[in-house]
C-alpha positions in Angstrom: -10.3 45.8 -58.3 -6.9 47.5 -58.0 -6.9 50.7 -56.4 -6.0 52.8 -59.4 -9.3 51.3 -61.4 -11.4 52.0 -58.4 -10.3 55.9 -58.8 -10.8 55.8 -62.5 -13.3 57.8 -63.5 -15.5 55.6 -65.3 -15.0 51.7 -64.5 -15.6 49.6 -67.8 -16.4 46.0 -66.0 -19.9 44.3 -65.3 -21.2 43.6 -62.4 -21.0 39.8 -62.7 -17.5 39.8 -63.8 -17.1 41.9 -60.2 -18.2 38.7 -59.2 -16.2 36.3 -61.0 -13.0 38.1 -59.7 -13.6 38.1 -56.1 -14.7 34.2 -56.3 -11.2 33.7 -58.1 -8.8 36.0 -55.4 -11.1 35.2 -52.5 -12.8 31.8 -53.2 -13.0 30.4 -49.8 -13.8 34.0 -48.3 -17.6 34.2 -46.6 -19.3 36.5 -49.1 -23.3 35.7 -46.9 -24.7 34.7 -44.6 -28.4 34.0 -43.8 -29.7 32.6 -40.7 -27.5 29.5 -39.9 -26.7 29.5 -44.2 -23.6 30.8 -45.4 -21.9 31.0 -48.9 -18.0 31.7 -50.2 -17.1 33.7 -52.8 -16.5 30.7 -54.9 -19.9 28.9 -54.2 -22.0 32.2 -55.2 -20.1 32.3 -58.3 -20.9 28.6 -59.5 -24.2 28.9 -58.2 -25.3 32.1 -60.1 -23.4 30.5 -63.1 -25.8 27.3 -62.4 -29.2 29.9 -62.0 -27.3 31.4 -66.0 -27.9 27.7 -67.6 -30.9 27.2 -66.2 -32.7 30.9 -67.8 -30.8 30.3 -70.6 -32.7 26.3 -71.7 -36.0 28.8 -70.6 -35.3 30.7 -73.3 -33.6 34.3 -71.3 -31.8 35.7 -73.7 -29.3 38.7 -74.2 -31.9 42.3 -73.4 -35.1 40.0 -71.6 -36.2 41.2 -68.2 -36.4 39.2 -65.3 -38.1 40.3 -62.5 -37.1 39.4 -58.8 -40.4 39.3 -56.4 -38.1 38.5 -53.3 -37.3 39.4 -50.2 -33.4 39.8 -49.1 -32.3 36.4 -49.4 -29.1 34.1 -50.5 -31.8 33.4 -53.3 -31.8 37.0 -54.6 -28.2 37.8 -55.2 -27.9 34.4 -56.7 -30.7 34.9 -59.3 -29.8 38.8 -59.3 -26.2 37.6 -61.4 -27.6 34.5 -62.7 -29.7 36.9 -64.8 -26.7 39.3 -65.7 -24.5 36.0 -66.9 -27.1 35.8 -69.9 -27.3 39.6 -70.7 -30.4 40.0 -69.0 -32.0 43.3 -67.3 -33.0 42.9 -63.5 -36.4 44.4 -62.0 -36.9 44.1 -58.4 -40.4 43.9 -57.1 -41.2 45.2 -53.6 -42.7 42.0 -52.0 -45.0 44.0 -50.0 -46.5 45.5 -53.5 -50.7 44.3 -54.4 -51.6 43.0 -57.2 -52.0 45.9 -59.3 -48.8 47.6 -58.3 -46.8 44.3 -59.5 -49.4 43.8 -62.4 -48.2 47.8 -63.2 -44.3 47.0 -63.1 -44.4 44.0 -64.6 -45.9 45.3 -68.2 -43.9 48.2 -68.3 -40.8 46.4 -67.9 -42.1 43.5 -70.0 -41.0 41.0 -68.0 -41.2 37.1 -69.2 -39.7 35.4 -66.4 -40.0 35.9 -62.7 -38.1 34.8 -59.8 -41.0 34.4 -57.1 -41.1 33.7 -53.3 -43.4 30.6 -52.7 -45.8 33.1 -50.2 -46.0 35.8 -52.8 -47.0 33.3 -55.6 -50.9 33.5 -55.6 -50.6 37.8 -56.2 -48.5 36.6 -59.6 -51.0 33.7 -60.2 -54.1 36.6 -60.2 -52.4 38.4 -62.8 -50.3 36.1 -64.6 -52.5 36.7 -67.8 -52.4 39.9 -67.7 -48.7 40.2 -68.5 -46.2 38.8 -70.5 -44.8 36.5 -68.4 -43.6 32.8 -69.6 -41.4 31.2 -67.2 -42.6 31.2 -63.2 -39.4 30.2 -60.7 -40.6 29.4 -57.3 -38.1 30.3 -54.0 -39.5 28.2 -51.3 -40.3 29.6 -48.0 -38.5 29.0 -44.8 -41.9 27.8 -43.3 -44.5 25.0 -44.8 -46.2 27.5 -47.2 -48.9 26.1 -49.2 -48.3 26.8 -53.1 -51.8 27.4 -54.5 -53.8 24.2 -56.4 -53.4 26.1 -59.5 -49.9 26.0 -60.0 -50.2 22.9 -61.1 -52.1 23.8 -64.1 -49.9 26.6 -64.9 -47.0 24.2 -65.3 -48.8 23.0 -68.2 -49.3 26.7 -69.9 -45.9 28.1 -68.0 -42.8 26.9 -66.9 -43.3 26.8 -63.2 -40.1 25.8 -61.6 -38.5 25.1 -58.6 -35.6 27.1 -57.3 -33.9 24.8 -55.1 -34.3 21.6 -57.4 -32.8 24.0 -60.3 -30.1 24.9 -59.2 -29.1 21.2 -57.2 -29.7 19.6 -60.5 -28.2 21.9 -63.0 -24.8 21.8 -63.8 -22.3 25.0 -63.9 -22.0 26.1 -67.2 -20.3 28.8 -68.5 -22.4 31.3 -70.5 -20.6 33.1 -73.4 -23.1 36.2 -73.6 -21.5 39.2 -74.6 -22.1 42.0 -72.2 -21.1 45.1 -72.7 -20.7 47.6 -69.0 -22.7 50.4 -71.0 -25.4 47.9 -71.2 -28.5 48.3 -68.9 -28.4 46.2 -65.9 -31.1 47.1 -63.4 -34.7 48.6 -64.8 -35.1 50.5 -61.4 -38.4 51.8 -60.1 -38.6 54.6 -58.8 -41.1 55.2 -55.2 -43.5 56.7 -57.0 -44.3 58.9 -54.0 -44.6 62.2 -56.8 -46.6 59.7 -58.9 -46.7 56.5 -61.3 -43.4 55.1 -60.5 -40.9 55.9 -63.9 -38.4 52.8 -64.9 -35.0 53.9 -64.0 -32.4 52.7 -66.9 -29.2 51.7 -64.6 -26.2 50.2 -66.5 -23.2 48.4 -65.2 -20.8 50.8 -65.4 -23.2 53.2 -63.5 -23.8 50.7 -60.4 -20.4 49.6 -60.4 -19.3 53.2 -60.2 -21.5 54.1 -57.7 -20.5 51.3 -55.2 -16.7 51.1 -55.6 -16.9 55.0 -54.8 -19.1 55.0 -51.9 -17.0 52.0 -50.8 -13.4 54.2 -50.8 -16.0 56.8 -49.8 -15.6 54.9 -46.6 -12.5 53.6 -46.6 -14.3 49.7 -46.9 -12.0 46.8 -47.5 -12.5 42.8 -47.5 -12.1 42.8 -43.6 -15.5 44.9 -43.2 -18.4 42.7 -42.7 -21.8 44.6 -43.4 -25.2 44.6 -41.9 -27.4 43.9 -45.1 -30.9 44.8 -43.8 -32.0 47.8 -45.9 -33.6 45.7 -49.3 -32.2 44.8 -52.4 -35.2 45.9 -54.2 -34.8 49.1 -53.2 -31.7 50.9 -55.1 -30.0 52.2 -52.2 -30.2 48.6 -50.4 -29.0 47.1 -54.0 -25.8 49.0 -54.2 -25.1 50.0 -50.4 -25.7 46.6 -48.7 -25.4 44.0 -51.8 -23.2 45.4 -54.9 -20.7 47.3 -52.7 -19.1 44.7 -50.4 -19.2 42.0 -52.9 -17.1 45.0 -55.1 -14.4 44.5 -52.4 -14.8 41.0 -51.4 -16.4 42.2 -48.3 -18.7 40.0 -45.8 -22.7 40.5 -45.7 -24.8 39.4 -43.0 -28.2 40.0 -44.5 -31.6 39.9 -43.0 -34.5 39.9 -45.0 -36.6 41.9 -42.3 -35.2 44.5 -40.1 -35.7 44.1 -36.3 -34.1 46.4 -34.0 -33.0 43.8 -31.5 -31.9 41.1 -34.1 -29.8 43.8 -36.0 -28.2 44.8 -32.5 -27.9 40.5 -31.9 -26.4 40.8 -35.2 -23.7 43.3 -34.9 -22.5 41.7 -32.1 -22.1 38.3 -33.1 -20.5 38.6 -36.4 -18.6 42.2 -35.7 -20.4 44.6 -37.8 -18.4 47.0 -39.1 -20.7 49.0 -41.8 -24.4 50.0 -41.2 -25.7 51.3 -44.1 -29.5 52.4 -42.7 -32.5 55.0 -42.5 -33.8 57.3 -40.1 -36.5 55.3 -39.5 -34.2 52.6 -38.6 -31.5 54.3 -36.4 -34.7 56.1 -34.6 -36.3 52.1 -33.5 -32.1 51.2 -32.7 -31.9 54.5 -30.7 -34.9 53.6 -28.7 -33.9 49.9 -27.8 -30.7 51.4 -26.6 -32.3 54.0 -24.7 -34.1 51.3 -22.8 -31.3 49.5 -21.3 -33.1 46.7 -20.3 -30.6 44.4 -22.0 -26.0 45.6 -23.3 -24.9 44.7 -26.6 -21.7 44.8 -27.5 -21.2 47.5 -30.4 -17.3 48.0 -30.6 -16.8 46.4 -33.8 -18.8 49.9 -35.5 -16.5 51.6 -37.5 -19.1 53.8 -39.4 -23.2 54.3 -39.8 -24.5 55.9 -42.4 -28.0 57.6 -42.7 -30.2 58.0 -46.4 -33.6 58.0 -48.0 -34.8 60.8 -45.7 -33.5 63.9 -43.8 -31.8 62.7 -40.5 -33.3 64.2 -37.3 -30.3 65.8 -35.3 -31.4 64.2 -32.3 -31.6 61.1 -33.2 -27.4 61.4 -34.9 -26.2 63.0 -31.6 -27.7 60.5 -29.1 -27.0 58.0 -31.4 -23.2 58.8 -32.3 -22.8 59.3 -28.3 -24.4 55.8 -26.7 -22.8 53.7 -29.5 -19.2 55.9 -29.8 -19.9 55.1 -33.1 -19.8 57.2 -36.3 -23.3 58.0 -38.0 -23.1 60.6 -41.4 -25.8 61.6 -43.7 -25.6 60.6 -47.2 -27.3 61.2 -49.9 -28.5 60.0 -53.4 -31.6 59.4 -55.7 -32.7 56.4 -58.1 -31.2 58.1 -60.9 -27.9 58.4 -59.9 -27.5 54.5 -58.6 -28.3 56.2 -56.0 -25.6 58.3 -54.1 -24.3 61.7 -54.9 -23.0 62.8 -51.5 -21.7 61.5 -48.2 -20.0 63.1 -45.0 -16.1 62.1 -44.2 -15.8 59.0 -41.9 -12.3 60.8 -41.3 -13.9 63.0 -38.5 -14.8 62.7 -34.5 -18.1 62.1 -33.5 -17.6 66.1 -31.8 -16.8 67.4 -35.3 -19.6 65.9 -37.5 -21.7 68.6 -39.9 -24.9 68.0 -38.2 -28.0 68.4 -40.9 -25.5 68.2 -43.7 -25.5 65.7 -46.6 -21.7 65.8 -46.9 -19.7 66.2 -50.1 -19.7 65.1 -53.8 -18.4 61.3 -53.2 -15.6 61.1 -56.0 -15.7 61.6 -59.6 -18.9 63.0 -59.0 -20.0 67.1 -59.2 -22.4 68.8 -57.6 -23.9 72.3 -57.9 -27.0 74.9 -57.1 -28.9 75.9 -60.5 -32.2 78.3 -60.4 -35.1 76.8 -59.6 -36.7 78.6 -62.7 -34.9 77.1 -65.6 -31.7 75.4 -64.2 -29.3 76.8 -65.9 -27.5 79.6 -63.9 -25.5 78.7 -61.1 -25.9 79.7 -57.8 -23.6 81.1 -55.8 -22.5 79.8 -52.3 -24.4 79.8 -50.1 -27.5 80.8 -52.3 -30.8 78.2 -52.4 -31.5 76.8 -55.2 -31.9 73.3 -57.2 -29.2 70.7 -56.6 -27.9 69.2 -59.9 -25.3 66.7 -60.3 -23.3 64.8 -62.6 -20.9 61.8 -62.5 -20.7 58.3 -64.2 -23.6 56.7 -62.1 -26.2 58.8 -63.6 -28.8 57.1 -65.7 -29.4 56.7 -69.0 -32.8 57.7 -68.6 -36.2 56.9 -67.9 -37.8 53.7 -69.8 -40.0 54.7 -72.1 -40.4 57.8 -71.2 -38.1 60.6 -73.6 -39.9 63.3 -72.2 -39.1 62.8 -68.9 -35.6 62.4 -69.0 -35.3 65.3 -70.8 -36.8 67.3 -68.3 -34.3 66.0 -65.8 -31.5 66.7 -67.7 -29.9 70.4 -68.5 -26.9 68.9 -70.8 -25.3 66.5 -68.8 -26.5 67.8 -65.2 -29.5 65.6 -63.6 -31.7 67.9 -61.4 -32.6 65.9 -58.4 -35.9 68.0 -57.3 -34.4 69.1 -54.3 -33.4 72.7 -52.7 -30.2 73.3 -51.2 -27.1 75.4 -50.9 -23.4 74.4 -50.2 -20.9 76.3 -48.0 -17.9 77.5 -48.1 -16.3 74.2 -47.5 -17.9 72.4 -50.1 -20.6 70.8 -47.8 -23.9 71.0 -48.9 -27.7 70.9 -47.0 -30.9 69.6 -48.7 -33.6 72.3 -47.6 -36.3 70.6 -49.3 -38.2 68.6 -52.1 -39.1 71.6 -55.0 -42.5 70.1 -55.2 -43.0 70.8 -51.5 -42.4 74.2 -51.3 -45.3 76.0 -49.7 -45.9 79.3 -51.5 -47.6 81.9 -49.2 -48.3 85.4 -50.4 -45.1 86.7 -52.4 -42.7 84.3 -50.0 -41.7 80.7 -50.3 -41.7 78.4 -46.9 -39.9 75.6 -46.5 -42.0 72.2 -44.6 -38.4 70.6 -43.5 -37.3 73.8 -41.3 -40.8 73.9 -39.3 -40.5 69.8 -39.4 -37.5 69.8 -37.6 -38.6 72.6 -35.2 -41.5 70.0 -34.1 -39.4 67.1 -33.8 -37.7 69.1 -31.1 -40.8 69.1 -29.1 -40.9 66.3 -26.4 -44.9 65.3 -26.8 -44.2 64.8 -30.5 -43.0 61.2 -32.1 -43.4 61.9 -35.7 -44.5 64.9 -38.1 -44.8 66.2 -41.5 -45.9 69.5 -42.7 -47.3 70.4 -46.1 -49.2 73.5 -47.8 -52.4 73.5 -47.4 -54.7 75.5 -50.1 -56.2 78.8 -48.9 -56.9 80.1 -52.6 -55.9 78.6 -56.0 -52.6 80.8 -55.3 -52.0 80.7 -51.8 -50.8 78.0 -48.9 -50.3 77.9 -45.4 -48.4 75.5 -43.5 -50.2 72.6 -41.8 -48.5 70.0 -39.8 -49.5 66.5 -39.3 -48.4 65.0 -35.8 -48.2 61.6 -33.9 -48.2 62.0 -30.6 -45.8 60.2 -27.8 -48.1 57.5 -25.6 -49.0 59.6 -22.4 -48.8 62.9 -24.4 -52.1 62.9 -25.9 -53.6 66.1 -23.8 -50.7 68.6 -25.0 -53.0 71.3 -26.6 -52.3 72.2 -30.2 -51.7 75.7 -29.3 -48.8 74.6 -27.0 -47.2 73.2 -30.0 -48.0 75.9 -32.4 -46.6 78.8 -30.1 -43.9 76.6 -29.4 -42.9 76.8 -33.4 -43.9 80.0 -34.3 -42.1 81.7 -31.4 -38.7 80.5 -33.2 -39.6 81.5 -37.0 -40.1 84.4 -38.5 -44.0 85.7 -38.8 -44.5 84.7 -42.5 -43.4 81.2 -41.9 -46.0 80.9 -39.4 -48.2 76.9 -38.6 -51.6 77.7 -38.8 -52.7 74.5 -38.6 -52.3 71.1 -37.0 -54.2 67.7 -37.4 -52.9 65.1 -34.9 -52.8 61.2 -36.2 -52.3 57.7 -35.3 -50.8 56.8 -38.3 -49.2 58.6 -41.2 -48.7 57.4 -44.5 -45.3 56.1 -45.4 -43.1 54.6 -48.2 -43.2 50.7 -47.4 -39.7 50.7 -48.1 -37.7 53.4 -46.4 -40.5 54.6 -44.3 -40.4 58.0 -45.9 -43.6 59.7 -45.4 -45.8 60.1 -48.5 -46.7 63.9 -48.1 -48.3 63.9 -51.9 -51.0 61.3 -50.1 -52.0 64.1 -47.6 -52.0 66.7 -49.8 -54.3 65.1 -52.0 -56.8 64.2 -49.3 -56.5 68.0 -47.5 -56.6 69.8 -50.8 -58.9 67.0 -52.6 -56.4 67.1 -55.8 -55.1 64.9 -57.6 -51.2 64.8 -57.5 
């Protein structure tokens, strides 16, 4: 893409022509690699065009869904544009879903053809007649995986196919399926961590948006070669690690589980120059480092970049200063493909907004509404319910009219979460609305005491929610993992130690020490509606 269509404001193109163009200017370029595998611009474009012609003799046609049950994989991406090629919507499944989760998304999306691993097979073959599928597509495993004895009845009922032989045997063909970018690309799922997970209507022109912005966000060119670990299934790995550096004809080395020492391997041998991660993840990197028991080589880090959760501010400094390397918070949510807002790479690591989420990335606006209606805006400074706007916001939820329309005050989506902006134009995320604690006449917010614990050296990881005293009133009650040899600090030591630093309202009354908390399989966000529901015996 030229630069001038990159800073357009809306970009009319398709995903899989993004494709189609980079395999033309940059066919011989590396566009993945996968263990020892690796694939050219050129090759991923015939081979997605191949993956086209064979959906299209099953029967995929223009508006179908196809569902990807996959891990990060060459496999993916190919099957991921194959299925655009014939005007088909993608849903990812999370490959460490059960069988009722998968059973769930595949009815709502009405899915009739899935793109399977070999290993995840026998969860599809349970429920297979519960849904609407028709056409099965095995991806073999790496390893000698046994397919279960069944499948061979169900390639009398279903067409269960092969990947591999599919795509070796079929030739390219060109498919002449009109697709417009307004169409829907990507039926996105949201966690589901505030309850059943809502289908996220994504079109073309909203990913595509979203990815070449973020990418001049941070200054990304076809000489960047990115760590791909966060997964495709998951929105933010989709269009941060996948959609983006293909958008630019950039490098991915993807890995389809992430592994503190193979990412660092990683970095060094093929000269990582983009980490898009979580806190979760730079937290396990931070550690390894920290051990020193073996160097890697980091130079070729130009920039890190946190989202999903709130970054701990310990974790970005020490971070930022063993590595010399850049690591920002960003920010984003399913519905807006996903990100909204982003730090400047531009900076030193000495001049970084620590516990900021950055700035609107471009073409996109931000502001503070009232929590009550979201209407008025805020003034700076002021706390109150971010809301945002820009080309990558959805077109709303499948299926579901009323809930996009409680999302949306005339073209502003409000994300759910509490925050305020300076005077520079940088805003902070306080909280999630929903977690609010509401304690006599004042409000209290569970990420200021949160990041007061994780300051406290017994403590590895913590959550707080509000904890029902009446129908009307919460106190604040922290859930704690403890570091290994800290298991005899004393609760009150840990209380005092918050309280003395708060104001008396905000006060922990309560802690519950764990040896495990519950946490999005994905990002590794911790699930607070699960303990809330358990402590206060409601449903959420």
């Amino acid at each position: 893409m030229s630069k001038e269509k990159r800073r357009g404001k809306i970009v009319k193109v398709t995903l899989h022509v993004i494709l189609s163009q980079m395999a033309k200017s940059l066919p011989e370029k590396i566009a993945l690699r996968y263990g020892k595998q690796k694939v050219s611009y050129w090759e991923l474009d015939e081979k997605s065009n191949s993956f086209a012609g064979v959906l299209s003799d099953l029967g995929v046609k223009k508006g179908d869904c196809v569902a990807l049950f996959l891990h990060n994989s060459i496999q993916f991406v190919v099957a991921f544009f194959g299925a655009l090629k014939v005007g088909a919507v993608v849903t990812a499944v999370n490959p460490l879903h059960v069988e009722g989760e998968v059973e769930r998304q595949l009815c709502d999306s009405k899915a009739q053809t899935i793109i399977v691993l070999e290993s995840l097979w026998l969860i599809v073959e349970n429920i297979i007649d519960k849904t609407l599928l028709k056409n099965v597509v095995i991806v073999t495993d790496l390893g000698n995986a046994v397919i279960c004895s069944k499948v061979t009845d169900f390639r009398v009922k279903l067409n269960v196919l092969d990947f591999e032989s599919l795509i070796r045997e079929r030739d390219v063909v060109r498919i002449g399926v009109l697709v417009d970018s307004d169409d829907v690309a990507v039926i996105q799922y949201t966690g589901g961590t505030t309850g059943v997970p809502k289908g996220v209507l994504l079109s073309h022109t909203n990913i595509v948006s979203n990815a070449l912005s973020f990418a001049s966000h941070l200054k990304c060119g076809s000489n960047d070669v990115f760590l791909s670990v966060l997964p495709f299934f998951h929105i933010y790995g989709l269009t941060a690690c996948m959609i983006m550096p293909i958008s630019i004809g950039a490098e991915m080395v993807i890995s389809s589980k992430f592994s503190s020492v193979k990412s660092l391997q990683d970095i060094e041998e093929f000269g990582v120059a983009v980490f898009c991660g979580t806190p979760v993840m730079y937290g396990a990197l931070l550690a390894k480092l920290e051990e020193k028991t073996e160097k890697y080589n980091l130079k070729s880090l130009r920039v890190c970049i946190s989202g999903s959760s709130s970054l701990p501010s310990t974790v970005q400094k020490r971070f930022m200063q063993l590595t010399g390397c850049l690591l920002v918070e960003g920010y984003g949510l399913t519905e807006a493909s996903p990100v909204t807002h982003c730090n400047p790479i531009n900076t030193s690591i000495d001049s970084v907004k620590i516990g900021s989420i950055g700035k609107p990335l471009l073409d996109t606006k931000a502001c503070i509404v009232d929590l009550k209606t979201g209407q008025t805006i805020l003034p700076i400074g002021e706390k109150g319910e971010l809301a945002v706007k820009g080309p990558q916001i959805m077109r709303g939820y499948w299926q579901k009219p009323d809930e996009t329309a409680q999302v949306f005050r005339n073209t502003w989506l409000l994300t759910g979460d509490i925050a305020y902006k300076d005077k520079e134009d940088y805003f902070y995320i306080v909280d999630r609305k929903k977690d609010l604690i509401k304690h006599k006449d004042y409000s209290i917010y569970p990420k200021e005491l949160e990041e007061i614990l994780q300051q406290h050296p017994s403590i590895e990881l913590c959550t707080v929610i509000g904890k029902q005293k009446t129908p009307i009133d919460e106190i604040p009650k922290a859930f704690i993992i403890l570091k290994k040899g800290k298991e005899n600090t004393k609760k009150e030591e840990i209380i005092n130690f918050v309280n003395n630093k708060i104001a008396p309202y905000k006060a922990l009354k309560e802690i519950e020490y764990c040896k495990k908390l519950p946490t999005n399989t994905t990002t590794g966000k911790i699930i607070k509606q699960t303990l809330k529901q358990k402590e206060n015996n409601i449903s959420i």
